[in-house]
C-alpha positions as YAML, in Angstrom:
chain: A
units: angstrom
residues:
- id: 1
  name: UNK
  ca: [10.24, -11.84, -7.62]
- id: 2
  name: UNK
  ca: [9.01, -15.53, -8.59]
- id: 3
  name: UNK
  ca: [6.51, -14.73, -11.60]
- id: 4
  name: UNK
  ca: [4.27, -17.71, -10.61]
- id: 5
  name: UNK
  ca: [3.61, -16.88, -7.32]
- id: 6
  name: UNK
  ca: [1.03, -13.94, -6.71]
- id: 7
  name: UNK
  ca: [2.53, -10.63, -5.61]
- id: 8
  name: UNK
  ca: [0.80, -9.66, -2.05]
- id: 9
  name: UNK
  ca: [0.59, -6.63, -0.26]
- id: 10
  name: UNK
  ca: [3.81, -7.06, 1.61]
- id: 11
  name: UNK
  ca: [5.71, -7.75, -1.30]
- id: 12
  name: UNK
  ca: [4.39, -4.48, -3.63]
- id: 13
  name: UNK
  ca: [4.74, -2.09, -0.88]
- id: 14
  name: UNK
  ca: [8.74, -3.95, 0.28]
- id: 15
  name: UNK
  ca: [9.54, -2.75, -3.77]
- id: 16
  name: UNK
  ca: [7.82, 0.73, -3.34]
- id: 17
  name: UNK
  ca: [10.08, 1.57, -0.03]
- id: 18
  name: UNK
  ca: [13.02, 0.93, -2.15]
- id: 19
  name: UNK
  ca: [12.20, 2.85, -4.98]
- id: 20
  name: UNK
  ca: [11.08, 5.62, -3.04]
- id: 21
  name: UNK
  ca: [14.26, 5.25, -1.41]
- id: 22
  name: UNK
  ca: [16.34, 5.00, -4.21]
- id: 23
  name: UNK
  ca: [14.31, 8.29, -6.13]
- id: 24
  name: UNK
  ca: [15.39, 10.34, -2.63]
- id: 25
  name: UNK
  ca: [18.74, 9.30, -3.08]
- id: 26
  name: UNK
  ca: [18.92, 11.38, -6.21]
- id: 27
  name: UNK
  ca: [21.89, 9.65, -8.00]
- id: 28
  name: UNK
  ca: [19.95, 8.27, -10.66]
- id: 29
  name: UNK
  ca: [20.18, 9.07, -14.23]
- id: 30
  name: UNK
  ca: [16.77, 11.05, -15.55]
- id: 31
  name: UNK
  ca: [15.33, 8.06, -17.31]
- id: 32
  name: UNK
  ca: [16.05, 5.69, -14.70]
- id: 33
  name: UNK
  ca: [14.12, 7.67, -12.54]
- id: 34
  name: UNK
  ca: [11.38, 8.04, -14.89]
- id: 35
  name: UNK
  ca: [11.22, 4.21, -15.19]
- id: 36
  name: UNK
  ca: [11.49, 3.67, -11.69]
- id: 37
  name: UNK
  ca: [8.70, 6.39, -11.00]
- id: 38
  name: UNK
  ca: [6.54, 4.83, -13.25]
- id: 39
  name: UNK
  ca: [7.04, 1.25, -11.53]
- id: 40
  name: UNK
  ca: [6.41, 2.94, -8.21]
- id: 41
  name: UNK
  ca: [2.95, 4.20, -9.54]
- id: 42
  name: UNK
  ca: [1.93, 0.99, -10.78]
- id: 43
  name: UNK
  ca: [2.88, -0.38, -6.96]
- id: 44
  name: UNK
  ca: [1.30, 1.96, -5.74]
- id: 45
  name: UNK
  ca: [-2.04, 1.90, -7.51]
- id: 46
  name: UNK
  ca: [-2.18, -2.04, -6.83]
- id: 47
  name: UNK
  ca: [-1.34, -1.30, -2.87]
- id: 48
  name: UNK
  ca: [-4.34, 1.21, -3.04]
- id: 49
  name: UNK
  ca: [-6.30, -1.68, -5.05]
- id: 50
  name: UNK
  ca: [-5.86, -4.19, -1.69]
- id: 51
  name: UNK
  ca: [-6.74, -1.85, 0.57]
- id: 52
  name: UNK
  ca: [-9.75, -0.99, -0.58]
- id: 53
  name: UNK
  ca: [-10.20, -4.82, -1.09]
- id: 54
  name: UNK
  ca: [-9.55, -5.64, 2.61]
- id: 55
  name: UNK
  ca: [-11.77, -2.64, 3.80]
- id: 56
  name: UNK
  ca: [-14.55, -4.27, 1.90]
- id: 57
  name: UNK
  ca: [-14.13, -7.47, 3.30]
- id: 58
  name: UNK
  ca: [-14.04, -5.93, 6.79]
- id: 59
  name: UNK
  ca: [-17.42, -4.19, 6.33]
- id: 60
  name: UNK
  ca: [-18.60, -7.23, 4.98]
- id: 61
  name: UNK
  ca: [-17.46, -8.69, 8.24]
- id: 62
  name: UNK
  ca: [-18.69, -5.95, 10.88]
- id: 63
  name: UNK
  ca: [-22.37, -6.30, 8.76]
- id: 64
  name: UNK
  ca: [-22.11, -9.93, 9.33]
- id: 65
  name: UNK
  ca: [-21.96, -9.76, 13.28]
- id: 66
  name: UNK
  ca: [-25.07, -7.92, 13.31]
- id: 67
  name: UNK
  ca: [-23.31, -4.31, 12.65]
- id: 68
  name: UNK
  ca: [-22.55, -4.06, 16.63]
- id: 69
  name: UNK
  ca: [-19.30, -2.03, 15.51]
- id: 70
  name: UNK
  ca: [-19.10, 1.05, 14.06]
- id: 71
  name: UNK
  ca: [-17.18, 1.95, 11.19]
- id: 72
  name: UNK
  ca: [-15.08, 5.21, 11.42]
- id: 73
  name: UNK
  ca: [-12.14, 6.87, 10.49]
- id: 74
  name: UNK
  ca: [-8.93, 5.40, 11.17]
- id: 75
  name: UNK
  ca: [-6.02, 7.34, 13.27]
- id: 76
  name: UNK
  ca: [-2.88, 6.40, 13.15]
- id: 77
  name: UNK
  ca: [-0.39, 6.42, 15.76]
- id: 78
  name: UNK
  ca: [0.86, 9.55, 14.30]
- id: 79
  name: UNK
  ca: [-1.99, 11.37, 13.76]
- id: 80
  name: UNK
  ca: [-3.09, 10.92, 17.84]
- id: 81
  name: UNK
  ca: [0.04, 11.36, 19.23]
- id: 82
  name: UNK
  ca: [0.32, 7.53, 20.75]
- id: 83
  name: UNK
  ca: [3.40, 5.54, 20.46]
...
């Protein structure tokens, strides 16, 4: 990736698919794993970082119109059964 432009969402969790990817594979030697493990916390730890980030700015947002929505847990497709 371009070091001058910023690394987004998208672009953090794209690289953690593939390493998680290439860690199931299993055909990596031990300390290329290690390296790549390490790299994948870091991704994920700054994924976790924007998340939290854009939850913010959504309760900022849901305050802002007078708190007429509720804030509650999110289900995913998954977890209700929907497709």
């Amino acid at each position: 990736m371009d070091k001058k432009r910023k690394k987004t969402f998208e672009d953090a969790l794209s690289q953690l698919e593939s390493i998680i990817s290439q860690l199931e594979n299993g055909d990596l030697p031990l300390e290329e794993s290690l390296k790549l493990f390490e790299e994948g916390m870091k991704l994920s730890s700054f994924c976790n970082q924007k998340l939290n980030e854009a939850r913010k700015k959504v309760e900022v947002l849901l305050k802002g119109n007078g708190g007429d929505l509720a804030l509650g847990p999110f289900e995913s497709e998954e977890a209700t059964g929907e497709e």
